[in-house]
Backbone atoms as SQL, in Angstrom:
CREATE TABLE atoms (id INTEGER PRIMARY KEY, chain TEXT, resi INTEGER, resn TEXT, atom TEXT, x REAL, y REAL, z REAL);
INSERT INTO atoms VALUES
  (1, 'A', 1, 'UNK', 'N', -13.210, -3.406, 20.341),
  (2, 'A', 1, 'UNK', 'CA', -12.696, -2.057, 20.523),
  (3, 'A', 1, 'UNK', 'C', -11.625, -1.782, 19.470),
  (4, 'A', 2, 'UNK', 'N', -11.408, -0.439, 18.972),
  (5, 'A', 2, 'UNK', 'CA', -11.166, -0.034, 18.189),
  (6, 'A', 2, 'UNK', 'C', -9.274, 0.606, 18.687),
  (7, 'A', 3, 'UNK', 'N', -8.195, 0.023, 18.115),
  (8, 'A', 3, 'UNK', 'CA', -7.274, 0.528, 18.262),
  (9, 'A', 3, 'UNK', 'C', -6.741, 1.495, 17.655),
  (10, 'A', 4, 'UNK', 'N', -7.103, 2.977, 17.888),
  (11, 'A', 4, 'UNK', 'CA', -6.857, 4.341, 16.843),
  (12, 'A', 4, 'UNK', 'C', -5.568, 4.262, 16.575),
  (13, 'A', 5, 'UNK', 'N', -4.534, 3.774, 17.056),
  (14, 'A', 5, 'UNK', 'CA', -3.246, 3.656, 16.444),
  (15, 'A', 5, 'UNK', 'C', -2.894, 2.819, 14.834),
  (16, 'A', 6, 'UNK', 'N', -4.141, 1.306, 15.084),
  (17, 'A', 6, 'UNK', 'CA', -4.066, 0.723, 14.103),
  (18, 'A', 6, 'UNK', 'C', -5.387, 1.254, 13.266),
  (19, 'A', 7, 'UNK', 'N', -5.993, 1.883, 13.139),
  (20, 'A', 7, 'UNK', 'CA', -7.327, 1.979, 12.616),
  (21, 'A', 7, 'UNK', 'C', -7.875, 3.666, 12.869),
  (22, 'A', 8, 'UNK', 'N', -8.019, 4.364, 11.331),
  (23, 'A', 8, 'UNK', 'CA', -8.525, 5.612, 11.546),
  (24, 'A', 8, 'UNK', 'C', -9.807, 5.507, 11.584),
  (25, 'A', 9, 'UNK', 'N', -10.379, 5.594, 12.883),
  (26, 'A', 9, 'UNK', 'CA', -11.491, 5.628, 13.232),
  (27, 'A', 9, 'UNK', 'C', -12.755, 6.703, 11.767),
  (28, 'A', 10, 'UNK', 'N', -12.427, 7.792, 11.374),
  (29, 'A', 10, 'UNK', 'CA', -12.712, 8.805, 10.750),
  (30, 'A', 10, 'UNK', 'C', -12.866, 8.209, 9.172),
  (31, 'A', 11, 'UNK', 'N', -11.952, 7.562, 9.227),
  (32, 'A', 11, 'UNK', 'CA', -12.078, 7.142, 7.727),
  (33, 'A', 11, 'UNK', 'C', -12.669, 5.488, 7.584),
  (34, 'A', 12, 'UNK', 'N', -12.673, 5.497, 8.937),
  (35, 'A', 12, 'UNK', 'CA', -13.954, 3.792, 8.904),
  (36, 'A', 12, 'UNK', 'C', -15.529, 4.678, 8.773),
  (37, 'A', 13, 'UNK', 'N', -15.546, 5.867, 9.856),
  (38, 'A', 13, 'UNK', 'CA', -16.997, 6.216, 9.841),
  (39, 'A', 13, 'UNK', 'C', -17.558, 6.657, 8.339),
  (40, 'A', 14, 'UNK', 'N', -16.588, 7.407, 7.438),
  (41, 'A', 14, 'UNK', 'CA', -16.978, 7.950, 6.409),
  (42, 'A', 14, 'UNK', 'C', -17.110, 6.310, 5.768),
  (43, 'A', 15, 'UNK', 'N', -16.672, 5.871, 5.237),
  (44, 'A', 15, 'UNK', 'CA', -16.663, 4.570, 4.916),
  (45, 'A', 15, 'UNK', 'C', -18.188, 3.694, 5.254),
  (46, 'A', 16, 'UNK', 'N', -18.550, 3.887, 6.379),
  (47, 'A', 16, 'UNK', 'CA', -20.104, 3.403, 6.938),
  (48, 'A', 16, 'UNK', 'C', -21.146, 4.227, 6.484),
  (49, 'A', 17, 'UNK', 'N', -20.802, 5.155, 6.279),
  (50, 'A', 17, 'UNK', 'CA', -21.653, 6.176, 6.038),
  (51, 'A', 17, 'UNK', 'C', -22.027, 6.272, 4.770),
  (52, 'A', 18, 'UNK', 'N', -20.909, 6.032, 3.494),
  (53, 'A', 18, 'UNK', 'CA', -20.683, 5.800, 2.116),
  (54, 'A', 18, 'UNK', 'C', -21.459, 5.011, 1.772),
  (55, 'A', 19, 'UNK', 'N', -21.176, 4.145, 2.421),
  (56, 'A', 19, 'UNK', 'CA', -21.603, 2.632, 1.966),
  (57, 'A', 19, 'UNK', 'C', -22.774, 1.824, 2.075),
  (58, 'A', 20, 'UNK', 'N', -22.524, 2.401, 3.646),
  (59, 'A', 20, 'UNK', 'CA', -24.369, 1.673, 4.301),
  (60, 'A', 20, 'UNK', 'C', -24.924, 0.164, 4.872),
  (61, 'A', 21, 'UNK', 'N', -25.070, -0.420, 4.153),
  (62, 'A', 21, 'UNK', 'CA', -25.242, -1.791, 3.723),
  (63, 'A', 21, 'UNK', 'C', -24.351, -2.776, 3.552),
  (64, 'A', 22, 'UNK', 'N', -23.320, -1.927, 2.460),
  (65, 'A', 22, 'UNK', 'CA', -22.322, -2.261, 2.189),
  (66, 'A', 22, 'UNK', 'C', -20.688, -2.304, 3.120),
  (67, 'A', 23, 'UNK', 'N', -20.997, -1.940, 3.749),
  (68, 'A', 23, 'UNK', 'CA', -19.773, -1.417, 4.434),
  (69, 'A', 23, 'UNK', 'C', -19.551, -3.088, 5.051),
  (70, 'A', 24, 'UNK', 'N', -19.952, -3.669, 5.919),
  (71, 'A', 24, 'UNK', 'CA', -19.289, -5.349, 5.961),
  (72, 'A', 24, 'UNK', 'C', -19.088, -5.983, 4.852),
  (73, 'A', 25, 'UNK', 'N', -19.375, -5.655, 3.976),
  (74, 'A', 25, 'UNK', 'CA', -18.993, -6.355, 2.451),
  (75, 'A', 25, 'UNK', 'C', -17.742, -6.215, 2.011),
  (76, 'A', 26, 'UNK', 'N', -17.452, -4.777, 2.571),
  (77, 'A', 26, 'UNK', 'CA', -15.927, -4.335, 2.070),
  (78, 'A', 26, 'UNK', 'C', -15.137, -4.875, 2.989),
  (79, 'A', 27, 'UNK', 'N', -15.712, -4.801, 4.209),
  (80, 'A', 27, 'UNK', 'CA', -14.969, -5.650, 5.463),
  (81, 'A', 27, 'UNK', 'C', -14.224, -6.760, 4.854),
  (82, 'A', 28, 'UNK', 'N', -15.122, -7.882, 4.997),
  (83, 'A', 28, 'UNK', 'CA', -15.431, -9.161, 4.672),
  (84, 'A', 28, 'UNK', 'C', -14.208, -9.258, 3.428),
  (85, 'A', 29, 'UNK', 'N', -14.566, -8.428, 2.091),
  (86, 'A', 29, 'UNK', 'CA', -13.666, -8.420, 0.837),
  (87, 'A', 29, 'UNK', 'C', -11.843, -8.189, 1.158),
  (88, 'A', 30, 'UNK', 'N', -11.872, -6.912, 2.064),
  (89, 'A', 30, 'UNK', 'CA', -10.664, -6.905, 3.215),
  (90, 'A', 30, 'UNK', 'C', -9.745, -7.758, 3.310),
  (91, 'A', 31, 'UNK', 'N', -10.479, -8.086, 4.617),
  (92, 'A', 31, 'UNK', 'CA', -9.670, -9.401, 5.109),
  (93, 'A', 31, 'UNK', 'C', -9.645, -10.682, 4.295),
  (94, 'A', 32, 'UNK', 'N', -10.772, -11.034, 3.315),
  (95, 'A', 32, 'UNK', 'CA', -9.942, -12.166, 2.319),
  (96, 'A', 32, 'UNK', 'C', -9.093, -11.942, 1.732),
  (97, 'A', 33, 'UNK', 'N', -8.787, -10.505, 0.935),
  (98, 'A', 33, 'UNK', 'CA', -8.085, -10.313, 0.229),
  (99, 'A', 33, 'UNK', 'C', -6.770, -9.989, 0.880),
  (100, 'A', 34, 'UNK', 'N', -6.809, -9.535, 1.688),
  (101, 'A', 34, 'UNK', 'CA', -5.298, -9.253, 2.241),
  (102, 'A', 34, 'UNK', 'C', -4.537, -10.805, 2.882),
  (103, 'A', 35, 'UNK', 'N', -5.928, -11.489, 3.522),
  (104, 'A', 35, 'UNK', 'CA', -5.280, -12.251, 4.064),
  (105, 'A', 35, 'UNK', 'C', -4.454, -13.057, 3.132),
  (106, 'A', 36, 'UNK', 'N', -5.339, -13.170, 1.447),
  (107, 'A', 36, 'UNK', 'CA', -4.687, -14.021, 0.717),
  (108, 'A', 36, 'UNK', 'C', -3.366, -13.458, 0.004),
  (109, 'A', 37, 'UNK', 'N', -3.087, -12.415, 0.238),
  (110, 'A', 37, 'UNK', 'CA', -2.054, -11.736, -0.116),
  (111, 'A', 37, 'UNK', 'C', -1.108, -11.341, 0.726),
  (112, 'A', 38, 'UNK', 'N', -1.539, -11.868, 2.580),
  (113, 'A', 38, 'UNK', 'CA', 0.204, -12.049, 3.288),
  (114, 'A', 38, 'UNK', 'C', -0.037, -13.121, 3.246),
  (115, 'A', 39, 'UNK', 'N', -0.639, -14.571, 2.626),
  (116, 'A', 39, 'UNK', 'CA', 0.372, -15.630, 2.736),
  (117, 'A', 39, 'UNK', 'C', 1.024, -15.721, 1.376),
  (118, 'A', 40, 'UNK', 'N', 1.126, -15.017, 0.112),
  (119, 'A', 40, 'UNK', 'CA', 1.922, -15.270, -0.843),
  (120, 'A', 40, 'UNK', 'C', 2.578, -13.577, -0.210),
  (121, 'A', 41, 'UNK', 'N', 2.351, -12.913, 0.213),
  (122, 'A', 41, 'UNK', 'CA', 3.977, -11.927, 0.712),
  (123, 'A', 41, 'UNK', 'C', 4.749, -13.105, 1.602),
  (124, 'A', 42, 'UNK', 'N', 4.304, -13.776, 2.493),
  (125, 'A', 42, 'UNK', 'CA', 5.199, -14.465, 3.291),
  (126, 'A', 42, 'UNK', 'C', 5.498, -15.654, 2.453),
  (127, 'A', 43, 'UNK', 'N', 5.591, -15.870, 1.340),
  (128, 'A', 43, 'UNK', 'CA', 5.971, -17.299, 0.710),
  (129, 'A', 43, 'UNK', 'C', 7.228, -16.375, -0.307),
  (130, 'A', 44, 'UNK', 'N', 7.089, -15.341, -0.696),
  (131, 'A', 44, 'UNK', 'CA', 8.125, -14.632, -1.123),
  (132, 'A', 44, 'UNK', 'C', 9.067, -14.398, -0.491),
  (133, 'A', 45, 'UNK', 'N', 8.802, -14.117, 0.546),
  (134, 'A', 45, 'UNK', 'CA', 10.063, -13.392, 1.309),
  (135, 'A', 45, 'UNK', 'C', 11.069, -14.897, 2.093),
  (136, 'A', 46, 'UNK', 'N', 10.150, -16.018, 1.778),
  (137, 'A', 46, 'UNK', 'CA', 10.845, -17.067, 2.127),
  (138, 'A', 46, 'UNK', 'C', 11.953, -17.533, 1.181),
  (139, 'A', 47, 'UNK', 'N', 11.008, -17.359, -0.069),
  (140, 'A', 47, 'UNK', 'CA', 11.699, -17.398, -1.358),
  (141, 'A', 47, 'UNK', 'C', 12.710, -16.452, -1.639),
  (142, 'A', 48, 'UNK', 'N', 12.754, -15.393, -1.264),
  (143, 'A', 48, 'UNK', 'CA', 13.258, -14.076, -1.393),
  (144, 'A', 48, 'UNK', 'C', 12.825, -13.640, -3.083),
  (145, 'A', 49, 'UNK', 'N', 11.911, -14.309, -3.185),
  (146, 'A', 49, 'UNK', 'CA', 11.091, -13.595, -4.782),
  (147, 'A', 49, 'UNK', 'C', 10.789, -11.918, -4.487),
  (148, 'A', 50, 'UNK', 'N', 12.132, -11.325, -5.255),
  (149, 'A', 50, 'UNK', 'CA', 11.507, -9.674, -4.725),
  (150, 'A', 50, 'UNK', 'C', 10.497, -8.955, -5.921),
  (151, 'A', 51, 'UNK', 'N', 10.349, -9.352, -6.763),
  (152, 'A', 51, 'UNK', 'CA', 9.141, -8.747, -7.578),
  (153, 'A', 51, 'UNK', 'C', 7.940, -9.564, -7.091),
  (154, 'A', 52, 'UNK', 'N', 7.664, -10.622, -6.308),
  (155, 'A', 52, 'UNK', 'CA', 6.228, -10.948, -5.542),
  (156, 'A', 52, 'UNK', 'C', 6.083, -10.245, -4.588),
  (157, 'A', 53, 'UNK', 'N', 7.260, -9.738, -3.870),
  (158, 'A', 53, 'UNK', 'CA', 7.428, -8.744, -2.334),
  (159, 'A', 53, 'UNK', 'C', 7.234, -7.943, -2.925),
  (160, 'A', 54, 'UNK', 'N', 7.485, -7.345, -3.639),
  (161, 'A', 54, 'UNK', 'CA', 7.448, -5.663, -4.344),
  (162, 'A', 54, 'UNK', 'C', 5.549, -5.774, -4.856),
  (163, 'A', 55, 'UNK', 'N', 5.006, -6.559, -5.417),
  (164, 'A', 55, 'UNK', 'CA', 3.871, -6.106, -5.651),
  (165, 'A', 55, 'UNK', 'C', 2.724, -6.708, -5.037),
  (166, 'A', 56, 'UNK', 'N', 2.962, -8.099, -3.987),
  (167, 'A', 56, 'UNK', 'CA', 2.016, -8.008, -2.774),
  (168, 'A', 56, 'UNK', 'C', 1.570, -6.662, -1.621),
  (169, 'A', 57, 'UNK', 'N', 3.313, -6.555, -1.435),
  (170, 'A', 57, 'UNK', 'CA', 3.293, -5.446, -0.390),
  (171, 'A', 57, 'UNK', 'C', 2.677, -4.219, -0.804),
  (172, 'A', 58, 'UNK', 'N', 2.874, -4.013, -2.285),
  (173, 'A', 58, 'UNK', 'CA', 2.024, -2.692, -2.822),
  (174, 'A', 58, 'UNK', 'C', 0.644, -3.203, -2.813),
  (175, 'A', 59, 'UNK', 'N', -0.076, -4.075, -2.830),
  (176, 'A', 59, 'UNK', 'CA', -1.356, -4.503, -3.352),
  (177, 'A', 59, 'UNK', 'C', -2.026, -4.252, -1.341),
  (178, 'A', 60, 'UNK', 'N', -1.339, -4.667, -0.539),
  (179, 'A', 60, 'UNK', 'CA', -1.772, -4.687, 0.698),
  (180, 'A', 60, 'UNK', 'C', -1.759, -2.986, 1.303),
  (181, 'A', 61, 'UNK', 'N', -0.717, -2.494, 1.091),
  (182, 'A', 61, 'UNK', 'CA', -1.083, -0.888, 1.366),
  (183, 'A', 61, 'UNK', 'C', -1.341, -0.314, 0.854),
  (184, 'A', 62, 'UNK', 'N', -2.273, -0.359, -0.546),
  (185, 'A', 62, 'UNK', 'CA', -2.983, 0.218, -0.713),
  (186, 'A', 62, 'UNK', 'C', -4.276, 0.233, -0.537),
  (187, 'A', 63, 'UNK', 'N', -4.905, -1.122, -0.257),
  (188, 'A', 63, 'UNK', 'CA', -6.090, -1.839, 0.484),
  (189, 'A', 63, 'UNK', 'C', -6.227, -0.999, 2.013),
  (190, 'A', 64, 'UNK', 'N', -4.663, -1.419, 2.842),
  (191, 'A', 64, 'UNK', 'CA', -5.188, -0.811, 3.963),
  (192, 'A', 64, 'UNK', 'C', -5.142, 0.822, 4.105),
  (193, 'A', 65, 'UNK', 'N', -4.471, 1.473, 3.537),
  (194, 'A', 65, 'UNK', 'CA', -4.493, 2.941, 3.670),
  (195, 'A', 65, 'UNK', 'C', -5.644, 3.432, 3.239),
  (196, 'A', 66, 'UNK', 'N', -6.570, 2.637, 2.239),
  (197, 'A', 66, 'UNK', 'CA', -7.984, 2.923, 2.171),
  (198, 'A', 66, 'UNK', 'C', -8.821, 2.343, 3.003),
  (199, 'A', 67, 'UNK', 'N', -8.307, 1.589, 3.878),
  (200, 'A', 67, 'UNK', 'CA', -9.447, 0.920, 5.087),
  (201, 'A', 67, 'UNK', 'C', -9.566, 2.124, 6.341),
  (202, 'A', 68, 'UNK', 'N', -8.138, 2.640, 5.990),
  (203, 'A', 68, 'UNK', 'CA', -7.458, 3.506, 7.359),
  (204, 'A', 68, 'UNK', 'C', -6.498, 2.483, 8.523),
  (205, 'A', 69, 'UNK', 'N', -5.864, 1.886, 7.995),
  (206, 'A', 69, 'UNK', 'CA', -4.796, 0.987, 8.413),
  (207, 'A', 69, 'UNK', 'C', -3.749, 1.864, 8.470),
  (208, 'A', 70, 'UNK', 'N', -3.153, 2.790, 8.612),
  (209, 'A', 70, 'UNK', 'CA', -1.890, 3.520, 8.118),
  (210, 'A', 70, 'UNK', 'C', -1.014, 3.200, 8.446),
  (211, 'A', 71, 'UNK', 'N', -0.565, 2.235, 9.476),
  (212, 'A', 71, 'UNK', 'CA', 0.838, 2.025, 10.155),
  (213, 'A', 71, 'UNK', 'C', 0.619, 0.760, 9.456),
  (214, 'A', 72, 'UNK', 'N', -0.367, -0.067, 9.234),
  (215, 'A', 72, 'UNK', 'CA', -0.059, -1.718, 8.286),
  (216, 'A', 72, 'UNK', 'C', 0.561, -0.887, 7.402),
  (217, 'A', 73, 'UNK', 'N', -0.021, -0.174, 6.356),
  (218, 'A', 73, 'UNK', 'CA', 0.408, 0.307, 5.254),
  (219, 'A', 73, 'UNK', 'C', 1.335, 1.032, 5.321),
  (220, 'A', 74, 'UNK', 'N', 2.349, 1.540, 6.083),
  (221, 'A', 74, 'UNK', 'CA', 3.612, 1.728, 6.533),
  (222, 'A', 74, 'UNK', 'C', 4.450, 1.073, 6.469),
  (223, 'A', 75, 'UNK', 'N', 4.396, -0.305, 6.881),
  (224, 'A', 75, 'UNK', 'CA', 5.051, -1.272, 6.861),
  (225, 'A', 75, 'UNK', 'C', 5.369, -2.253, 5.555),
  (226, 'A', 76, 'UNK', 'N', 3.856, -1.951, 5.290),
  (227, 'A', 76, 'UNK', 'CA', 4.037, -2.875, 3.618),
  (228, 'A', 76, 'UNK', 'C', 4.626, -1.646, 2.827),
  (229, 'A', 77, 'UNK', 'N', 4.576, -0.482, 3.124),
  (230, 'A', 77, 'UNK', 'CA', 5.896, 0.842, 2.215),
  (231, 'A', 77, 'UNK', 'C', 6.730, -0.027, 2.279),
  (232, 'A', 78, 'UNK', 'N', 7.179, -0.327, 3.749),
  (233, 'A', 78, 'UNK', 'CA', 8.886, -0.485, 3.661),
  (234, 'A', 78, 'UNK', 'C', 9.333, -1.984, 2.954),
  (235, 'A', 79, 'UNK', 'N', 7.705, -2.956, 3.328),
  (236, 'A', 79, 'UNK', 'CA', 8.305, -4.074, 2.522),
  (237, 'A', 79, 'UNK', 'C', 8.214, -3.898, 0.617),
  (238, 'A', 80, 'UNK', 'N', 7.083, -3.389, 0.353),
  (239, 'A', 80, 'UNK', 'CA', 7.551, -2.918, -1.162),
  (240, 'A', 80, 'UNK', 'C', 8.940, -2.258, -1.743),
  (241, 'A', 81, 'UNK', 'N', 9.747, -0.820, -1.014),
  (242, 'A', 81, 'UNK', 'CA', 10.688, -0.424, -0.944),
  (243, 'A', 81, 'UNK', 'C', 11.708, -1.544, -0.996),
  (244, 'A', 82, 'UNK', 'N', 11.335, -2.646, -0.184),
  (245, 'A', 82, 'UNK', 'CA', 12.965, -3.695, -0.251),
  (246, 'A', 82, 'UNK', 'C', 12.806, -4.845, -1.254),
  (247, 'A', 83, 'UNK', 'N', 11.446, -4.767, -1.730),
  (248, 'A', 83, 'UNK', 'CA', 11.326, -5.735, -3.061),
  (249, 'A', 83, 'UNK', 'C', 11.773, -5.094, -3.736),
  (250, 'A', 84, 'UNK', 'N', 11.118, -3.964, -4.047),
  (251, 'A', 84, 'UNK', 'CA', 11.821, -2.893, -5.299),
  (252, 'A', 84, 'UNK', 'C', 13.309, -2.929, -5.287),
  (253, 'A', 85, 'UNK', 'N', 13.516, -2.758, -4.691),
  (254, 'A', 85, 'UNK', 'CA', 15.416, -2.508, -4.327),
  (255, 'A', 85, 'UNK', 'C', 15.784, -4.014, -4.092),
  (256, 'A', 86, 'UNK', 'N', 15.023, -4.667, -4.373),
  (257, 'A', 86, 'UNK', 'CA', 15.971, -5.825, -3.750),
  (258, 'A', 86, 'UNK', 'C', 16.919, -6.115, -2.841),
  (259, 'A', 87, 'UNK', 'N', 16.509, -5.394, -1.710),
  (260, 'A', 87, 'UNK', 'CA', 17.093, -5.660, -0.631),
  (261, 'A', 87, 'UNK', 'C', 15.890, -6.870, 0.638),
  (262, 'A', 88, 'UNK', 'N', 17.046, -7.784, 1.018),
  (263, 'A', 88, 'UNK', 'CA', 16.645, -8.893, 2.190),
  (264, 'A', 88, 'UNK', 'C', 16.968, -7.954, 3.209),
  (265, 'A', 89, 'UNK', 'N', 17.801, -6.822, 3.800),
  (266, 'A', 89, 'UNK', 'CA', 17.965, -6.534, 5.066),
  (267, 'A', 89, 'UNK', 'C', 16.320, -6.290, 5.580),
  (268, 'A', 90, 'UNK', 'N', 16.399, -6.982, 6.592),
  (269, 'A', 90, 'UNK', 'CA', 15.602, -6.877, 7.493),
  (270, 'A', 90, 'UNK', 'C', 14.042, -6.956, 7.585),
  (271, 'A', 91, 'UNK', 'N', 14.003, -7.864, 6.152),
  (272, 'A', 91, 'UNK', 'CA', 12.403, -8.345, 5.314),
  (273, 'A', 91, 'UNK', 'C', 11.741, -9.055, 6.788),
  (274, 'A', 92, 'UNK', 'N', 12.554, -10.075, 7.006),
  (275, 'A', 92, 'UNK', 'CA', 11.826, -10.718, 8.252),
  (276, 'A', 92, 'UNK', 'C', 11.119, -10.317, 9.562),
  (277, 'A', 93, 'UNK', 'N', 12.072, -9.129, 10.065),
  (278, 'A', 93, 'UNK', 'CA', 11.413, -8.408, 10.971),
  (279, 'A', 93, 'UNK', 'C', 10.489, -7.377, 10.393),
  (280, 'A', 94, 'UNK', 'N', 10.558, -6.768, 9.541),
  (281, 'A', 94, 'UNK', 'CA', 9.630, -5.823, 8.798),
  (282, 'A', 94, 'UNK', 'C', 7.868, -6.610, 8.918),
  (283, 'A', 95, 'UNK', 'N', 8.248, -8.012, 8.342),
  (284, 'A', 95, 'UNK', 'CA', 7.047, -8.617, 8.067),
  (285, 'A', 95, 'UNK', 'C', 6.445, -9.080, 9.431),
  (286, 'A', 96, 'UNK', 'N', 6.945, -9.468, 10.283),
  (287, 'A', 96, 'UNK', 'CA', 7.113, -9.747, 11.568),
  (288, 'A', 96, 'UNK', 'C', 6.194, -8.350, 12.567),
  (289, 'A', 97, 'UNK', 'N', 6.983, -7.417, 12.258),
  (290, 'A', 97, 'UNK', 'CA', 5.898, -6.223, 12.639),
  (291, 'A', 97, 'UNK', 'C', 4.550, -6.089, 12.009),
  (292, 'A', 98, 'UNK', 'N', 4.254, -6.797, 10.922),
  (293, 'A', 98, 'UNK', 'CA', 3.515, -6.524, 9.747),
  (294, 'A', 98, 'UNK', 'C', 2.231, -7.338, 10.487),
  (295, 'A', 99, 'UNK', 'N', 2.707, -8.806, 10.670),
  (296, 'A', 99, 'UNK', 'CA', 1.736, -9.468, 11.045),
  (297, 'A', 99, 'UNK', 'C', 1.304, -9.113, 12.511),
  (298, 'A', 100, 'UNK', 'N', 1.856, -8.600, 13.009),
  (299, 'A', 100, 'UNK', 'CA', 1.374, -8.127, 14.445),
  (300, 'A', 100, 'UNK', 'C', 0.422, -7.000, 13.950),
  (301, 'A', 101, 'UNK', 'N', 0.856, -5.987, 13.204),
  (302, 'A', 101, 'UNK', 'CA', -0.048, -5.031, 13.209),
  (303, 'A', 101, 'UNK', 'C', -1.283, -5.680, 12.497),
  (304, 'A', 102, 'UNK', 'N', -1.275, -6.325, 11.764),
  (305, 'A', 102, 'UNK', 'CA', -2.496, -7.047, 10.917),
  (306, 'A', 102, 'UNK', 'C', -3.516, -7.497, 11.752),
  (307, 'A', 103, 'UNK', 'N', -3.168, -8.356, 12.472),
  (308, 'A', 103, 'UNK', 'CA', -3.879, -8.599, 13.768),
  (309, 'A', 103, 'UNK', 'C', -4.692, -7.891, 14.720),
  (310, 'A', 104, 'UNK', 'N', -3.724, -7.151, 14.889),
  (311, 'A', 104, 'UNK', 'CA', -4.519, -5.810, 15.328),
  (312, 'A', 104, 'UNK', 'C', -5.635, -5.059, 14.617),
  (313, 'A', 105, 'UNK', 'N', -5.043, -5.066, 13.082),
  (314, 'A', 105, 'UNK', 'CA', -6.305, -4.367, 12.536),
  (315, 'A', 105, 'UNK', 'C', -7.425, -5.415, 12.176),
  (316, 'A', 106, 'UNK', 'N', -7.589, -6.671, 12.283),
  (317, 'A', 106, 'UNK', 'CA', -8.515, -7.828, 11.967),
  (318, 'A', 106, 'UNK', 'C', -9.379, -7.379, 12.747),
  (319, 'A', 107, 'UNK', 'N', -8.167, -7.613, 14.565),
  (320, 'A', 107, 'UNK', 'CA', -9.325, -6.802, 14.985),
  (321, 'A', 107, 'UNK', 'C', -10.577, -6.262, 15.475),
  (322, 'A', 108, 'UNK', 'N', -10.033, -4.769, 14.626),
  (323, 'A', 108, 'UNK', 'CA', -10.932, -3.845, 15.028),
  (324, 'A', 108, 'UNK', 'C', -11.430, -3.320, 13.696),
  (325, 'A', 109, 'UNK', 'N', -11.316, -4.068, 13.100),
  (326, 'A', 109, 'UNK', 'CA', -12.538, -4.524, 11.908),
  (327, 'A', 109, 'UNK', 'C', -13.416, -4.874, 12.255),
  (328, 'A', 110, 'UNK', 'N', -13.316, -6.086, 13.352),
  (329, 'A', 110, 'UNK', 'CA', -14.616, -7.180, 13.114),
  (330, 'A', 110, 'UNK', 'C', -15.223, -6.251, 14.385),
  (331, 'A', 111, 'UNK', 'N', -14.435, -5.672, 14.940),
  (332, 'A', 111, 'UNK', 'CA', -15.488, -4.973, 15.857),
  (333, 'A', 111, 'UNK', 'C', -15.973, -3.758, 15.610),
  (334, 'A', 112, 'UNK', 'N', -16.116, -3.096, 14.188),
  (335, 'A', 112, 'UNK', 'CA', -16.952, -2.547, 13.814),
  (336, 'A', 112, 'UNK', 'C', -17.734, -2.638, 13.225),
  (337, 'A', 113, 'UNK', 'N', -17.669, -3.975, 12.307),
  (338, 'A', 113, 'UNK', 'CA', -18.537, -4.418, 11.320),
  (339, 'A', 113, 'UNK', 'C', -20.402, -4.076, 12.362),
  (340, 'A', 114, 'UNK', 'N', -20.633, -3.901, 11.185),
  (341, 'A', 114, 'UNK', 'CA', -22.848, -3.549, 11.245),
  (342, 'A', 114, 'UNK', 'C', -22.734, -4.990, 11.647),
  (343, 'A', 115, 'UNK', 'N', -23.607, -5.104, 12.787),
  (344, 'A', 115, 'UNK', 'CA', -24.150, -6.160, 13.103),
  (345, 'A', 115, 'UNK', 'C', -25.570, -6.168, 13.024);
C-alpha cells in the first residue's frame, strides 16, 4: 500500500504509463541508487564532509522529487542547504527523519512495482 504522504501517487501513474515495461527498471535503478547514496550521505555527515552532504543530498532529491517522493526530497533540501552552508545544526536529526521517510518510500515502491 501506497503512502500518499510519502509517494505522489499521480506522478508514479504517469511514470507507468510513460514507461510501460520499463517502469520497474526505474524502480529497481531508484532504490540502488539512492540507497548507495544515503550510505555515503550518512558517512559524511559522520565525517561532517559538507561538500559530500551538499551534493549527495542534492543527487537524492532530485531522484526522489522525480519518483514523487516530495517530503524525502524535502528533507534532503534541508540536508543540502546545511552542506552548502556548512552548517552541523541539526544534520543528525534531519537525516534521522530522512531515513524514516526513505523507508517509507521503499515501501511503496515495491508495492507498486508491475508484477
Amino acid at each position: 500500500m501506497v503512502d500518499e504522504a510519502s509517494l505522489n501517487t499521480e506522478i508514479l501513474d504517469e511514470l507507468r504509463e510513460l514507461l510501460a515495461e520499463n517502469f520497474n527498471e526505474l524502480i529497481d535503478r531508484y532504490l540502488s541508487d539512492s540507497q548507495l547514496r544515503f550510505n555515503l550521505l550518512q558517512k559524511a555527515i559522520t565525517e561532517l564532509d559538507f561538500k559530500a552532504i551538499n551534493y549527495e543530498a542534492h543527487g537524492i532529491k532530485g531522484s526522489s522529487r522525480n519518483m514523487g517522493a516530495n517530503r524525502l526530497a524535502d528533507l534532503m533540501g534541508r540536508l543540502e542547504a546545511s552542506g552548502h552552508a556548512q552548517n552541523a545544526q541539526n544534520l543528525l536529526e534531519v537525516f534521522a527523519d530522512a531515513k524514516s521517510e526513505y523507508a517509507r518510500v521503499i515501501t511503496g515502491l515495491v508495492s507498486v512495482r508491475n508484477t
